[in-house]
C-alpha positions as CSV (number, residue, x, y, z in Angstrom):
1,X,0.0,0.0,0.0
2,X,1.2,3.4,-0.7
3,X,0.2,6.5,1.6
4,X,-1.9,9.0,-0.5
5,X,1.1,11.5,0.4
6,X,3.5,9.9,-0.8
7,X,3.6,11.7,-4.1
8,X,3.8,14.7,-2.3
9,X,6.9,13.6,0.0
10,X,9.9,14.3,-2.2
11,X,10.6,15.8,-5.8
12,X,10.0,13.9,-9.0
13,X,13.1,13.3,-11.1
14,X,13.3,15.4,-14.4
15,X,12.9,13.4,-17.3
16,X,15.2,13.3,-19.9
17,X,14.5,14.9,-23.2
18,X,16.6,15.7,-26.8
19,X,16.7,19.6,-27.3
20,X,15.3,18.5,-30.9
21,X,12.4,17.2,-29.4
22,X,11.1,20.5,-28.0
23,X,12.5,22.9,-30.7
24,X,11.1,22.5,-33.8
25,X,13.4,23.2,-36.8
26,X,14.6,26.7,-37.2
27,X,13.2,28.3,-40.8
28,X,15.5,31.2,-42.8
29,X,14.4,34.9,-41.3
30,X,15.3,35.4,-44.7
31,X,13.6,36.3,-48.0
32,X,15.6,34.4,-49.8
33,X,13.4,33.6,-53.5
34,X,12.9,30.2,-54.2
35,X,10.8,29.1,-57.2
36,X,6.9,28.0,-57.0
37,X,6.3,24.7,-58.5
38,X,2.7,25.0,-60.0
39,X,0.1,22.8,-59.3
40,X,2.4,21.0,-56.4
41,X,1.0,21.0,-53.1
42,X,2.5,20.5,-49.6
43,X,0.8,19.0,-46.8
44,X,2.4,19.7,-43.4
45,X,1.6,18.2,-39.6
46,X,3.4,20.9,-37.4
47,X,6.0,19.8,-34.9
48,X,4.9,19.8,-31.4
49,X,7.2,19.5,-28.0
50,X,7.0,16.3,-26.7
51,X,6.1,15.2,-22.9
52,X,9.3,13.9,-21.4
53,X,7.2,11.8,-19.0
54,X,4.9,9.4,-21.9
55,X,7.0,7.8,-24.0
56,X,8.6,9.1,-27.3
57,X,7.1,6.3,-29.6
58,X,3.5,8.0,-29.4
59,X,3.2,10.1,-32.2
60,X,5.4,7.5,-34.6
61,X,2.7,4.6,-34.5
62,X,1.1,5.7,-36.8
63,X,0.7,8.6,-39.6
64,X,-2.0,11.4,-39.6
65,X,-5.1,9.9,-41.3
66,X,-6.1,13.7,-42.2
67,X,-3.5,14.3,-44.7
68,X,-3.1,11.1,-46.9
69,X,-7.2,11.2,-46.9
70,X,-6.7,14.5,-48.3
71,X,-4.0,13.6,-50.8
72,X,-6.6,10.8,-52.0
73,X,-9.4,13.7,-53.6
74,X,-6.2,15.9,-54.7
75,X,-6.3,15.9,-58.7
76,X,-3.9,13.6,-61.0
77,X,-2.6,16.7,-62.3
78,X,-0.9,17.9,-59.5
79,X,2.0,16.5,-57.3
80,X,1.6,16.1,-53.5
81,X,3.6,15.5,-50.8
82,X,3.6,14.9,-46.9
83,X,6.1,16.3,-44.7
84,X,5.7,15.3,-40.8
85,X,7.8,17.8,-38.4
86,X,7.7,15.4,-35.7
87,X,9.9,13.0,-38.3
88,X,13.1,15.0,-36.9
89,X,13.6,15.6,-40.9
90,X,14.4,19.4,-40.6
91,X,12.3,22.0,-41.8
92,X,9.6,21.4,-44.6
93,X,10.8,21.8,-48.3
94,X,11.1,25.0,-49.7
95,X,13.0,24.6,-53.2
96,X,10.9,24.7,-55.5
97,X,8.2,26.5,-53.1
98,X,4.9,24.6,-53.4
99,X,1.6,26.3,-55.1
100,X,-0.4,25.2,-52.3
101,X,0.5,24.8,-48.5
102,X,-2.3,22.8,-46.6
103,X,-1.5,23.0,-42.9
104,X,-3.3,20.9,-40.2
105,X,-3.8,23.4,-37.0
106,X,-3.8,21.5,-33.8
107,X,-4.5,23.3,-30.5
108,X,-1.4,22.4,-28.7
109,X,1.1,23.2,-32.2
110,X,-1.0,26.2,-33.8
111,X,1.8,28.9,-33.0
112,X,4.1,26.9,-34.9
113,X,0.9,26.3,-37.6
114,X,1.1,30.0,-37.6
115,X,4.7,30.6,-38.2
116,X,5.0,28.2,-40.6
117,X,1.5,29.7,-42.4
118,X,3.6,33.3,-42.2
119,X,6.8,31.7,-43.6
120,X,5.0,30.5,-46.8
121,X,2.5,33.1,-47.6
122,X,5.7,36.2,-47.4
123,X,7.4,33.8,-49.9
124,X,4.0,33.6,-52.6
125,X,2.5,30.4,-51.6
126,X,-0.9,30.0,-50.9
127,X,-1.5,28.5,-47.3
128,X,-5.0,26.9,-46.7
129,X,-5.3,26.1,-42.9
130,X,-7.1,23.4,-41.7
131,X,-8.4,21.0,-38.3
132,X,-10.2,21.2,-35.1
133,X,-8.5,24.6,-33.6
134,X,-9.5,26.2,-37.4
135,X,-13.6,25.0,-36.2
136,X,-13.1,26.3,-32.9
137,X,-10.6,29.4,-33.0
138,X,-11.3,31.0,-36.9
139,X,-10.6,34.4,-36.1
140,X,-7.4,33.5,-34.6
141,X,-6.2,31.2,-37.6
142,X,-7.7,34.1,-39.8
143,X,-4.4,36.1,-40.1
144,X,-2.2,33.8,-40.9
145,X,-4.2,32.2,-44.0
146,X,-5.2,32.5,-47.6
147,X,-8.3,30.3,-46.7
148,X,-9.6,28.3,-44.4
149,X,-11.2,24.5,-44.5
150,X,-14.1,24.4,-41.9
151,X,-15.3,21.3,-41.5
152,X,-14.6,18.0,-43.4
153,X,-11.8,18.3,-45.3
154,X,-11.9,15.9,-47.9
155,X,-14.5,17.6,-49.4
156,X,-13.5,20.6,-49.4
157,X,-9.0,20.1,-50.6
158,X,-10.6,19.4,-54.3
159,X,-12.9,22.3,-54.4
160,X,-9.9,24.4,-52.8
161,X,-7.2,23.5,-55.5
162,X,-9.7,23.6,-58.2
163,X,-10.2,27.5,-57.2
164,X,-6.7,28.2,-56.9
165,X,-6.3,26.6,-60.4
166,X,-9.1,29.2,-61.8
167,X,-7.5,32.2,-59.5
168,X,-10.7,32.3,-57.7
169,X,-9.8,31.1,-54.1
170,X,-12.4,32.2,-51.4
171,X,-11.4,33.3,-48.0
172,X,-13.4,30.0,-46.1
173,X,-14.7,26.7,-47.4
174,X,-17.6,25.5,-45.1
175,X,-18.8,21.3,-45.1
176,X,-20.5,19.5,-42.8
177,X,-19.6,15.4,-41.9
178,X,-23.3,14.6,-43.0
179,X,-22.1,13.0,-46.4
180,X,-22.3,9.1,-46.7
181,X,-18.9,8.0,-45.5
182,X,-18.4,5.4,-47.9
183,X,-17.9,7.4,-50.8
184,X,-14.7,8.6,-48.9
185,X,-11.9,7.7,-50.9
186,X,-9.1,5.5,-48.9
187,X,-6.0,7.2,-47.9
188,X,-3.1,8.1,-50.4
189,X,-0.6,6.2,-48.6
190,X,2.0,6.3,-51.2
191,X,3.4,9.4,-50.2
192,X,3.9,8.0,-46.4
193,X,7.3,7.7,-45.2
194,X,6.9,3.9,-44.3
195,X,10.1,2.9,-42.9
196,X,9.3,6.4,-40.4
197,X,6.2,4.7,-38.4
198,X,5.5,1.6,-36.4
199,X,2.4,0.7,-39.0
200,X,1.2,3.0,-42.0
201,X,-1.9,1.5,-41.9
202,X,-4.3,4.2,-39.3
203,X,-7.5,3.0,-40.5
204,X,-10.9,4.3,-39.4
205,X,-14.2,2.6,-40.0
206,X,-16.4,4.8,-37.9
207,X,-17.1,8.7,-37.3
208,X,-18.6,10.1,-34.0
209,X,-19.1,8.8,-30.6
210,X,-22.3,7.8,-28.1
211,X,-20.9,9.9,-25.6
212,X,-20.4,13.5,-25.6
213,X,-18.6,14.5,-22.5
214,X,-18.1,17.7,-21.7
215,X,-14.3,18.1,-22.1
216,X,-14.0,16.1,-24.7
217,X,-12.9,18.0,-28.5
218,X,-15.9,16.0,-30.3
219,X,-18.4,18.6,-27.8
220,X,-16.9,21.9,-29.5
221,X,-19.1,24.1,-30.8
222,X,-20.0,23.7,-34.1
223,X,-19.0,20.2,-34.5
224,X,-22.0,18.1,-35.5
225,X,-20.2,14.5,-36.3
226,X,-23.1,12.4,-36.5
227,X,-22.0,8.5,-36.2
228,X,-21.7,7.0,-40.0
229,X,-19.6,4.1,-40.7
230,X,-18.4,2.4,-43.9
231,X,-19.1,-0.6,-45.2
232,X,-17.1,-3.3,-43.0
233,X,-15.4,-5.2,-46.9
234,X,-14.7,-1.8,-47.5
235,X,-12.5,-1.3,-44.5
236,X,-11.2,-5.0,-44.5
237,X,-9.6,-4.5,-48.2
238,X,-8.1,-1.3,-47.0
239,X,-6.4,-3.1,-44.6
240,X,-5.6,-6.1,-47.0
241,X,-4.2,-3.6,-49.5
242,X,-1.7,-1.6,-47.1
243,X,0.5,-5.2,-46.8
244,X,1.0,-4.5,-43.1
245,X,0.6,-6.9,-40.4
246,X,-1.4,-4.6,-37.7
247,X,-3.3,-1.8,-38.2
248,X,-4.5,1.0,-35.7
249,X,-8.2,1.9,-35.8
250,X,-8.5,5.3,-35.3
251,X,-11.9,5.8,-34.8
252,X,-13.3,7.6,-31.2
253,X,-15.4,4.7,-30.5
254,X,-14.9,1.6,-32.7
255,X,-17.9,0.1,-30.2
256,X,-20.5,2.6,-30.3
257,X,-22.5,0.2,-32.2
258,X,-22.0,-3.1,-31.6
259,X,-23.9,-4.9,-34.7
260,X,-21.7,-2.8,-36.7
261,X,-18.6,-4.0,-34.8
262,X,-19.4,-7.8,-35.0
263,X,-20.0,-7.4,-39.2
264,X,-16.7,-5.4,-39.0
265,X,-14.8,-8.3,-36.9
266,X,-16.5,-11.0,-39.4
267,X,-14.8,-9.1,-42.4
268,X,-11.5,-8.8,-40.8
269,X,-11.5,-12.3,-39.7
270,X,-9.8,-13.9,-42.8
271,X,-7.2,-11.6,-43.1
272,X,-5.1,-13.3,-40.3
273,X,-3.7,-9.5,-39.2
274,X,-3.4,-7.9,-35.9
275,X,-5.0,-4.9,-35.1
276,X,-6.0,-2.5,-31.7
277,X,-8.8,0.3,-31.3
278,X,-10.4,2.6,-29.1
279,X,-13.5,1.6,-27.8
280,X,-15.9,2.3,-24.6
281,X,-15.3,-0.3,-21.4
282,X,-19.2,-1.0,-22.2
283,X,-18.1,-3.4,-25.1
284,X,-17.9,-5.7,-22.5
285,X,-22.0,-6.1,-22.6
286,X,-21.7,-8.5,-25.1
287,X,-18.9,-11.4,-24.4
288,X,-19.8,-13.2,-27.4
289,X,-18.6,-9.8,-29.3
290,X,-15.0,-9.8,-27.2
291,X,-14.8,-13.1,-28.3
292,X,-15.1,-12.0,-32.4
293,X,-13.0,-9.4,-31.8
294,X,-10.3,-11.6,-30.2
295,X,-10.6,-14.0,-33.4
296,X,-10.5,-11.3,-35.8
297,X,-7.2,-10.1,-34.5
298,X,-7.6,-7.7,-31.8
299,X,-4.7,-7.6,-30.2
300,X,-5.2,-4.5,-27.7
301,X,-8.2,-1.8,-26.9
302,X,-7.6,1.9,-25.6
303,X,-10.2,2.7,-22.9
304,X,-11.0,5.5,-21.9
305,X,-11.7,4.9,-18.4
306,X,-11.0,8.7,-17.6
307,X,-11.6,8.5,-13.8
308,X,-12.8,5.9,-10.6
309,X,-15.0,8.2,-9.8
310,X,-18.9,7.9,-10.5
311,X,-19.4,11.7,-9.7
312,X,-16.7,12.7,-11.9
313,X,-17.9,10.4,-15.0
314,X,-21.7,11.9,-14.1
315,X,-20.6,15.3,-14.0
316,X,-18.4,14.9,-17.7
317,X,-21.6,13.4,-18.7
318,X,-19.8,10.5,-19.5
319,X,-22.5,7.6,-20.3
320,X,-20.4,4.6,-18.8
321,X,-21.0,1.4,-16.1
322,X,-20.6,1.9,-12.3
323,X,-17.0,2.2,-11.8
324,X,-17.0,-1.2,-9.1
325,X,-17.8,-2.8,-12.4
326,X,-14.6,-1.7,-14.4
327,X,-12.3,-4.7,-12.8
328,X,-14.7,-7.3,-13.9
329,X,-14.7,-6.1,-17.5
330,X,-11.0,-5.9,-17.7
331,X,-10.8,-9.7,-16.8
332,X,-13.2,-10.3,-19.8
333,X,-10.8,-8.5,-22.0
334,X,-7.6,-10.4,-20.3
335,X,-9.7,-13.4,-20.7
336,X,-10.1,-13.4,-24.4
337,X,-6.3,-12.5,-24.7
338,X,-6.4,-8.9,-25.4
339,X,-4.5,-6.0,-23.9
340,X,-5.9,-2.7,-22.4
341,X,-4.6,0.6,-22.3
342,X,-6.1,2.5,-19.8
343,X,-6.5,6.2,-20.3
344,X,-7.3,8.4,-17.1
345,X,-8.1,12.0,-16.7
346,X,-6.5,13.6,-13.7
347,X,-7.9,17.2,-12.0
348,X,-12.0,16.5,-12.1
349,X,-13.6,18.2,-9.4
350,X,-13.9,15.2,-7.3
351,X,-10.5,14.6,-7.5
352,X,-8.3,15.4,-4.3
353,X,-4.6,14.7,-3.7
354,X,-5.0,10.8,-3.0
355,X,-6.3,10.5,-6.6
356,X,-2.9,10.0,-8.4
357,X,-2.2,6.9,-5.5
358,X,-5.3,5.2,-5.9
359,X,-5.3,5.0,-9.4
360,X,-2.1,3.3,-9.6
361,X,-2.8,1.1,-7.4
362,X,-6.1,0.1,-9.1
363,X,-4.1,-0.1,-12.3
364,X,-1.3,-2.2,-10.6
365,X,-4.2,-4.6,-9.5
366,X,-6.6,-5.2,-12.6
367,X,-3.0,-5.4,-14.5
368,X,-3.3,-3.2,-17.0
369,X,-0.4,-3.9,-19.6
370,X,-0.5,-0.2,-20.4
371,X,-1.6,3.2,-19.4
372,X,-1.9,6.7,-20.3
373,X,-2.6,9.9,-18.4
374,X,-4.1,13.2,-18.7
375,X,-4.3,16.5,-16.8
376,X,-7.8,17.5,-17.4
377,X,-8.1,20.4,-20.1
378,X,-10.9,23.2,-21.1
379,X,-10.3,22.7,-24.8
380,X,-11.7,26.2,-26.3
381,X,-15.2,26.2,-27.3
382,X,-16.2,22.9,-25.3
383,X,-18.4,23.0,-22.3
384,X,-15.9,22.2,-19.9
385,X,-14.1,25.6,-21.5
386,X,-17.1,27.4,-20.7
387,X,-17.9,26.5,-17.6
388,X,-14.2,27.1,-15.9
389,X,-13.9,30.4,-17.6
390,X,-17.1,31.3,-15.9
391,X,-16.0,30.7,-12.7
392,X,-12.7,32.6,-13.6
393,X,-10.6,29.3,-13.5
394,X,-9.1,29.7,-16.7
395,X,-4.8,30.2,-15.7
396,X,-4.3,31.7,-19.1
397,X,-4.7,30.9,-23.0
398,X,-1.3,29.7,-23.9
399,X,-2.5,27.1,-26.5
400,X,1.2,25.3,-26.4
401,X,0.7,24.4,-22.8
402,X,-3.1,23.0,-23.3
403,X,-1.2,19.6,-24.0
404,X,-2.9,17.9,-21.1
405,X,0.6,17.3,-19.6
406,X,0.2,21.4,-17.9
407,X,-2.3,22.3,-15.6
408,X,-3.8,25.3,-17.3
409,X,-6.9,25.6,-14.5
410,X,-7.2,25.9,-11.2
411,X,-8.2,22.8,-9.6
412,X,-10.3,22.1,-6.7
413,X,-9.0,20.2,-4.1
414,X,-5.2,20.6,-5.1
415,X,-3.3,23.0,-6.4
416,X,-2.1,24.0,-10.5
417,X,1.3,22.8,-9.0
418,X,0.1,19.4,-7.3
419,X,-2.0,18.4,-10.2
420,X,0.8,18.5,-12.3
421,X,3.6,16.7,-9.6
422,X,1.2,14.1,-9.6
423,X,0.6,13.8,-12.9
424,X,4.4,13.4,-13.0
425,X,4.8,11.2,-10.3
426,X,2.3,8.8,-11.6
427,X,3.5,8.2,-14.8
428,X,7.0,7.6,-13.7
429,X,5.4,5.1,-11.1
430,X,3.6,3.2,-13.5
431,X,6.8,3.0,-15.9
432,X,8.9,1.8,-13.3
433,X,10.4,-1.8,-13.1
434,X,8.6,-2.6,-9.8
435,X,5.0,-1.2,-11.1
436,X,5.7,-3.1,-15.0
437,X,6.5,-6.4,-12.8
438,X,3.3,-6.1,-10.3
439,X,1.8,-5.6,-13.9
440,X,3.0,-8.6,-15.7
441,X,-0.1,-11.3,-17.4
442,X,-1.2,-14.5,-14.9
443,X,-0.3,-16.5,-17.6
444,X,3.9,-17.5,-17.5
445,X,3.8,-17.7,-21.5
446,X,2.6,-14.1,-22.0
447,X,5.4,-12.7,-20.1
448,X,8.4,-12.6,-22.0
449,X,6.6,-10.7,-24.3
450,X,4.7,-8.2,-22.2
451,X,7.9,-7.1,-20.8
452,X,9.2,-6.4,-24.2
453,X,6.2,-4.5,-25.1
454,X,6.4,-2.3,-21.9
455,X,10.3,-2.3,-21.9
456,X,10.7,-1.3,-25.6
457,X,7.7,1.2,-25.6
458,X,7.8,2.8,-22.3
459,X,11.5,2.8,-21.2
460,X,13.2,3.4,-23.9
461,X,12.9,7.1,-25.1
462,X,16.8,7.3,-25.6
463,X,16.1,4.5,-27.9
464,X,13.3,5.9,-29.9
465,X,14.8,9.2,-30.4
466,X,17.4,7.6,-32.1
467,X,15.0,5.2,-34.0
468,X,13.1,8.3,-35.2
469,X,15.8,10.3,-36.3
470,X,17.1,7.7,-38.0
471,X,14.5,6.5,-39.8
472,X,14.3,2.9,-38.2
473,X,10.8,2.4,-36.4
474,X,9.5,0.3,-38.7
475,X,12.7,-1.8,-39.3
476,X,13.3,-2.4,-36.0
477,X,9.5,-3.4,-34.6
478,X,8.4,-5.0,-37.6
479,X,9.9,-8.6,-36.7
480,X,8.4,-8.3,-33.5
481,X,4.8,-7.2,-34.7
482,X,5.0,-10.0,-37.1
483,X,6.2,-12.3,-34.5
484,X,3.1,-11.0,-32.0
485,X,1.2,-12.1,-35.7
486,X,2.0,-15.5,-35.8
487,X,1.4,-16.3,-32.3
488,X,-2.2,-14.6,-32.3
489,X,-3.1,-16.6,-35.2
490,X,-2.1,-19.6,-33.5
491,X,-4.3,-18.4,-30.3
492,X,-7.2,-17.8,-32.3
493,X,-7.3,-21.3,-34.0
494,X,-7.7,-22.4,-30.5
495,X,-9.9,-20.0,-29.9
496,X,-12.0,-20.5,-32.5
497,X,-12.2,-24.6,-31.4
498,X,-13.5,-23.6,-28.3
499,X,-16.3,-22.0,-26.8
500,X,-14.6,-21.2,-23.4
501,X,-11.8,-18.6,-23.3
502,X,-8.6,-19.9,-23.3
503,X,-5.3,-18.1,-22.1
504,X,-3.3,-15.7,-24.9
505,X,0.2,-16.6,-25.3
506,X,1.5,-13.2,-25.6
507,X,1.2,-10.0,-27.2
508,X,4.1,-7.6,-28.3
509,X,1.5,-4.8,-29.6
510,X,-0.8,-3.3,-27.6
511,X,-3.1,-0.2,-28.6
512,X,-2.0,3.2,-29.1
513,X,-1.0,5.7,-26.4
């Protein structure tokens, strides 16, 4: 047992963390002229600092679906290509200068959206700025843009480039995510750096979410994502034609309808890959559907758990089982061989000081192979936003530190200060040797490879930095995702032969962070 003070007894080491990990690339003050390539067309995800605390490998799973969806609707006749900051390539490409510059704006990376918007435009380029902090913030974005995409981009990048062909560009395209999702074209994933990520294959079958809670982004306003899905063959063939081995569904809640979710698992089935999602602990309703999603190839879910505290949960208006349920639902998911990746919000208003303690320890019990953790955040324009300003909680609006590591409110029951020592403290807890042993599977067979999950994943940023810089993610954990392959096909076969649940022998992937 640990003392709910404990956190609070002595300071918490200071992580490491590369200088080039915080900085983003420096761009040329100067106006020097370069030459603009017509009808060639740059999509850019901005660099952001990373959290020393969560490991390094986070944002090199997978690619940004956003940009490859948009490269899919952009015209024959012109060339695109992706260039991901957070690559540690250097600075985007600027000879030749691209016609177009489509930046995705982020709340967390939108200075550097902006400066990079600026650094274009002064140099002839026409920047169109894009995403969720574009929805929620347009005035701000305003300035720094020849137009902006409000809404669902992959309708509007064709119109866009279409205008700037007939010199007719308007200030802001407007759609709504009210089209049928099927006729969505799959990603362009040709221009995707491959060897740079863990998988290229981000796939999402579903749009929209059951819930709505009141900090989360899908609640900001003027965001009406109603839930569609595509056609479940659709989504399988996408999968088949990316010649990965595991996938990442992107979706918010690959769960919220469950009918959909066993056709989905039926189509996968025969593909023999590995995959993880996101869904809702709720899933665990239906048994019979953990059981198809083990034999389809999930390997890992992300759950959003987001607190152990029914009066937080009602308060988020988060539509979830009693919290004294969550442990039994876990061991339904541990049952049918399949990781979980709990993700908890830290700072509710029910939360004091012996909320960073308790957690762990229910984490450390239910054995959770992984977890993730979050300082609560007022995203602009959400409800949770609104109320805390209201009450003149709001610290300041220094997007860059709205990153859920910072506490950017005042708290409750703890201080800006204690919410984020804890936040500290329990992440280096949970990625400590003692807390990854407590956490290790029942089953002998499982462990060898759940201590190279946690080991390779979650203490070794030193390691990933130099398998990012270097190009080598996907060299480097491919044999082991391909060796987590084979033995999940062999599971499932035994699986699939019996009606009881039978112990996994191992997983080396586990869902995102």
């Amino acid at each position: 047992m640990i003392a709910c003070t404990d956190p609070f007894l002595q300071p918490v080491a200071k992580r490491w963390i590369p200088e080039e990990m915080v900085t983003p690339p420096k761009l040329d003050s100067g106006l020097n002229t370069f030459p603009i390539e017509r009808r060639y067309a740059l999509l850019i995800n901005p660099f952001y600092p990373k959290d020393a605390n969560a490991s390094f490998g986070k944002h090199v799973l997978t690619p940004t679906l956003a940009l490859s969806s948009f490269a899919a609707t952009t015209p024959a006749h012109w060339r695109v290509e992706y260039w991901d900051e957070n690559l540690l390539h250097g600075r985007p490409p600027y000879d030749p200068l691209p016609e177009v510059v489509g930046i995705t704006v982020h709340l967390t990376f939108a200075q550097r959206a902006y400066k990079l918007a600026d650094w274009y435009r002064k140099r002839g380029c026409k920047v169109i700025l894009g995403g969720l902090h574009v929805l929620s913030c347009p005035d701000e974005c305003a300035p720094h843009a020849d137009a902006l995409a409000l809404g669902d981009g992959v309708q509007l990048w064709p119109r866009i480039l279409q205008d700037v062909e007939a010199n007719r560009l308007q200030f802001r395209y407007i759609a709504t995510y009210e089209n049928d999702y099927c006729d969505d074209p799959s990603p362009r994933r040709s221009i995707l750096p491959r060897a740079s990520f863990l998988t290229t294959t981000s796939l999402i079958a579903t749009r929209g979410c059951h819930n709505r809670c009141g900090f989360c982004y899908l609640a900001t306003d003027g965001l009406r994502m109603p839930y569609r899905m595509r056609h479940p063959q659709q989504v399988a063939a996408e999968f088949a034609a990316d010649r990965q081995p595991y996938a990442v569904f992107i979706d918010n809640n690959l769960g919220s309808r469950r009918d959909y979710l066993h056709a989905l698992c039926s189509a996968l089935r025969p593909l023999n890959k590995i995959w993880s999602a996101a869904v809702t602990i709720d899933v665990t309703d239906d048994p019979s559907l953990i059981r198809n999603m083990a034999l389809a190839g999930c390997t890992g879910v992300f759950i959003g758990f987001e607190s152990l505290s029914d009066d937080n949960l009602s308060d988020a208006h988060k539509k979830t089982p009693k919290t004294s349920d969550y442990a039994r639902r876990v061991r339904i998911l541990h049952d049918y061989g399949i990781q979980v990746n709990g993700s908890f919000v830290l700072g509710f208003d029910h939360d004091r000081k012996d909320v960073f303690v308790r957690t762990a320890e229910w984490i450390e019990e239910n054995r959770l192979e992984c977890a993730t953790f979050h300082i609560l955040t007022p995203y602009p324009a959400t409800p949770l936003f609104r109320q805390m300003e209201e009450q003149g909680r709001i610290l300041h609006r220094d997007w860059a530190k709205y990153d859920t590591s910072h506490a950017v409110f005042r708290p409750k029951h703890m201080t800006p200060e204690e919410l984020e020592h804890g936040y500290a403290w329990i992440y280096q807890r949970l990625f400590s040797h003692a807390s990854i042993w407590r956490r290790r599977p029942e089953d002998w067979q499982a462990v060898p490879l759940y201590l190279a999950m946690s080991y390779l994943y979650k203490r070794s940023n030193r390691f990933w930095h130099q398998l990012i810089k270097h190009d080598l993610v996907h060299a480097v954990w491919h044999p082991l995702v391909e060796m987590t392959r084979w033995r999940h096909v062999r599971y499932r076969r035994g699986l699939a032969m019996d009606e009881a649940p039978i112990a996994a022998c191992g997983q080396i992937v586990s869902a995102g962070v």
